[in-house]
N, C-alpha and C positions, 0 to 999 in steps of 0.2 A: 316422482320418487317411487322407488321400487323395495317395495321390504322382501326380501331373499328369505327363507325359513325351512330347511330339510327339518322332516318328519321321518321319524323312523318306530314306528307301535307306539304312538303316544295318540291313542283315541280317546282318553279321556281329555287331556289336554287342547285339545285341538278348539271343542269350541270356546273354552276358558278363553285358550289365547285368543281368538277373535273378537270375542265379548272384549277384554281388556286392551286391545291394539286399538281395534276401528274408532274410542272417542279421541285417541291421543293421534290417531292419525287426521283426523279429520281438524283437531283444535290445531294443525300447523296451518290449516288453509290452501296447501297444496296440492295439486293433482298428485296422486297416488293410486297403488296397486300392491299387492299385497300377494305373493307369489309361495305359496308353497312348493316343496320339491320333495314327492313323495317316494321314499328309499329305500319300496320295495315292502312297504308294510305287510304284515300278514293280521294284524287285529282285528280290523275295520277301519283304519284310520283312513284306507284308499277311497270310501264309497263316504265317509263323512267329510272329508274333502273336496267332493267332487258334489254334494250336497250345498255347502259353501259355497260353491263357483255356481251353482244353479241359481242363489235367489241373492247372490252379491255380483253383480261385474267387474268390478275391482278386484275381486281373490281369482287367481290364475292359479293351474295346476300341471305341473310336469312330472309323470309318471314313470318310476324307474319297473320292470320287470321284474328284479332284485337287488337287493341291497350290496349297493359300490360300497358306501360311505359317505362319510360327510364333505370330505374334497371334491369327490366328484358331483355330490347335489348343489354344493357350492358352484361349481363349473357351469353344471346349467343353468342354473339361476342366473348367475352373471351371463351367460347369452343367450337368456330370455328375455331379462331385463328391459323395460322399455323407458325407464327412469333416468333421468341427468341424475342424479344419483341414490345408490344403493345402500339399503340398510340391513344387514345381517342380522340373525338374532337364533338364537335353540326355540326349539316346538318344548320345550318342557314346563315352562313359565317359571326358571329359574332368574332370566333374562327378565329387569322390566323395561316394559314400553316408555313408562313414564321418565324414562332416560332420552329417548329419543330428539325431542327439541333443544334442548341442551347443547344435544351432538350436532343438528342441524347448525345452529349457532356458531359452533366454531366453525362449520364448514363456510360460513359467510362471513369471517372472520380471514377465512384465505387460504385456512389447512386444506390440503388433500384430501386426507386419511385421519380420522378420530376412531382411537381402538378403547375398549374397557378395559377398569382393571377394578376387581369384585376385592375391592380393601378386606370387607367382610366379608368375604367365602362364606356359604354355607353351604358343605361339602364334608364327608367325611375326611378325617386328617392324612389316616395310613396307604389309603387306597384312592383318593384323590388331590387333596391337597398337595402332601408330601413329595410326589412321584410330578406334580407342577411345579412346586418350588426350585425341586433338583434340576427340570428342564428349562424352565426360564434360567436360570443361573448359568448352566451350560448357554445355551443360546446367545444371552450378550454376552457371556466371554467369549463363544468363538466367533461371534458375530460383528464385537464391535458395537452393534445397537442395543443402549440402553433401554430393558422394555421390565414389567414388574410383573404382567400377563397377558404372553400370548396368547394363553387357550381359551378369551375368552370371547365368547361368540359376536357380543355385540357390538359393531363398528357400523360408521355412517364415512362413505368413501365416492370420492367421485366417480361415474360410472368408466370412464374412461381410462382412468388407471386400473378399477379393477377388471376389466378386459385386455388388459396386455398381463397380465399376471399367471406366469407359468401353474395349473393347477393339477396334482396328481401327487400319488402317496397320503402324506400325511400336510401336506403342503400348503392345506387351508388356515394352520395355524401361524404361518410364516407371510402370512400377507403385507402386517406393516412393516417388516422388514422386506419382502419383496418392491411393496410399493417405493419406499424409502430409497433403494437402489439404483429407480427407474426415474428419479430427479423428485416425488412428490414431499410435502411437508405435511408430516405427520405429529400425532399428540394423541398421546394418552390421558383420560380423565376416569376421576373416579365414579365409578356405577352401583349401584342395586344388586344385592343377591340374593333371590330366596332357596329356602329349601324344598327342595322336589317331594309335592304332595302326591303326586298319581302318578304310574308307569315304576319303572326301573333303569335306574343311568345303564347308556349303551357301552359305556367308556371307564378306563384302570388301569391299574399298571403295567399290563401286558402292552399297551399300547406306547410306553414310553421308549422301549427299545426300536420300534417303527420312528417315534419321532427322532431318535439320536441318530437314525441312518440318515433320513431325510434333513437330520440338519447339516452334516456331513456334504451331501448334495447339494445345499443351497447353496454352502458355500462358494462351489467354482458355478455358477450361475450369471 
């Protein structure tokens, strides 16, 4: 198993998240790894990073120059990946861990693709929520797949579907519906959501006009 995780200036976080990952990874009993994909930080997050990978071998580190975004540290993560399968999740510990066997579960259950959906958002309403809501809604209707949230980071997916999955733009958000396409059986369950103690969300509503092109795109895909 491969946990996938772009970082992008979230140094405080970083060793939270690994304090709070490593027992729930280890209580699955699986071989695992633990992959950050650094996006170009400028805090510190790159050299506390890379401090992790010194005294764990299990935490892998792929280092962008600057900051693509989150599709494309998704990309690499997915062919870095050395995992039958991947588990996504945000470096902000909005995402929990303690979701993760859960999701393993259905994956041995048969599903392809288990994505989240943060019932309880803990997110501001005007400038996060509201600007999701409108985009999920657009999305299954042009889409056709019923989904309640795309945007949210945390999914457990075989590694094999998610390496044929087209990644660029805003694209990382369209996975279970890309996987979906490609013949996978997908499910949504509900997950955990906290409110971001340390850093500043990278993401708003400027960025929903990007998603509305990119779903545009997916469409003839």
């Amino acid at each position: 198993m491969t946990v996938v995780i772009p970082i992008y200036n979230e140094l405080e976080n970083v060793p939270l998240l690994y304090e709070q990952l490593t027992p729930v990874l280890k209580s699955t009993e699986l071989e695992y790894e633990i992959l950050f994909v650094d996006d170009g930080s400028r805090d510190g997050s790159t050299e506390a990073l890379d401090e992790l990978a010194a005294t764990d071998p299990r935490v892998k580190v792929v280092h962008f120059r600057k900051n693509y975004g989150q599709t494309a540290a998704m990309a690499a993560g997915f062919q870095h990946a050395q995992g039958d399968v991947i588990v996504t999740m945000d470096g902000d510990l909005q995402n929990d861990p303690n979701d993760i066997p859960s999701m393993l579960d259905k994956l041995q259950e048969g599903y392809d693709l288990v994505h989240g959906w943060r019932k309880k958002r803990q997110d501001a309403f005007l400038n996060r929520r509201l600007p999701s809501i409108i985009a999920n809604r657009l999305i299954s209707w042009f889409t056709g797949f019923p989904v309640r949230d795309l945007g949210c980071t945390l999914k457990a997916m075989r590694s094999d579907f998610a390496q044929e999955i087209p990644m660029y733009g805003e694209m990382h958000r369209f996975i279970p519906i890309l996987a979906h396409w490609h013949g996978a059986r997908c499910v949504e369950v509900e997950t955990n959501h906290h409110p971001r103690v340390h850093g500043t969300t990278k993401y708003g509503i400027s960025r929903t006009s990007r998603v509305i092109l990119d779903l545009i795109t997916v469409k003839f895909l």
